[in-house]
Residue, then its C-alpha position, 0 to 999 in steps of 0.5 A: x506541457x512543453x518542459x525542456x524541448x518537449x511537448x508533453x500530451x495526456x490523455x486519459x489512457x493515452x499519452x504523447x511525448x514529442x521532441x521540437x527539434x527532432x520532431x520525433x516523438x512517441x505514444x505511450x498506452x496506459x492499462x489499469x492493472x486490476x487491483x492497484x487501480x481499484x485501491x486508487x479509486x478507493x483512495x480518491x474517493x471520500x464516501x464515507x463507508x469507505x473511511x470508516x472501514x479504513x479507521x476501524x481496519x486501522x485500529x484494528x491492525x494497532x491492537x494486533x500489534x500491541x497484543x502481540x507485544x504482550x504475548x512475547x512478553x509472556x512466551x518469555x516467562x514459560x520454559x520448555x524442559x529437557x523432559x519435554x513438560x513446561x515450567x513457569x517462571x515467577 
């Protein structure tokens, strides 16, 4: 790809920038970084043991938070006394 007087080279771990009119360039050496690179393998692929897992991670995660909403919702109806024992309030 040649984008404002540079030719650009990929490779698959490699990649090559070069200036036409100096003529100087640089190579560029990718690494997978271990995690990240799984997740991306993940994310392009379509198997579908991994979309259901990705669904029911989701809804789970959804019903996390809406439980949580209602367990704020009832620590605000209970109040801790001076004495150290726990009132509810109606």
């Amino acid at each position: 790809m040649v984008k404002k007087g540079e030719l650009k080279v990929s490779y698959e771990k490699n990649g090559v920038e070069i200036n036409i009119k100096s003529g100087k360039g640089e190579i560029v050496t990718y690494r997978n970084t271990p995690l990240i690179s799984q997740m991306h393998l993940l994310h392009k692929s379509t198997s579908n043991w991994w979309i259901y897992y990705s669904d029911i991670f989701g809804i789970s995660l959804l019903e996390i938070a809406v439980t949580g909403i209602f367990m704020i919702k009832k620590a605000n109806l209970v109040l801790r006394r001076e004495d150290g024992s726990w009132q509810l309030l109606e």
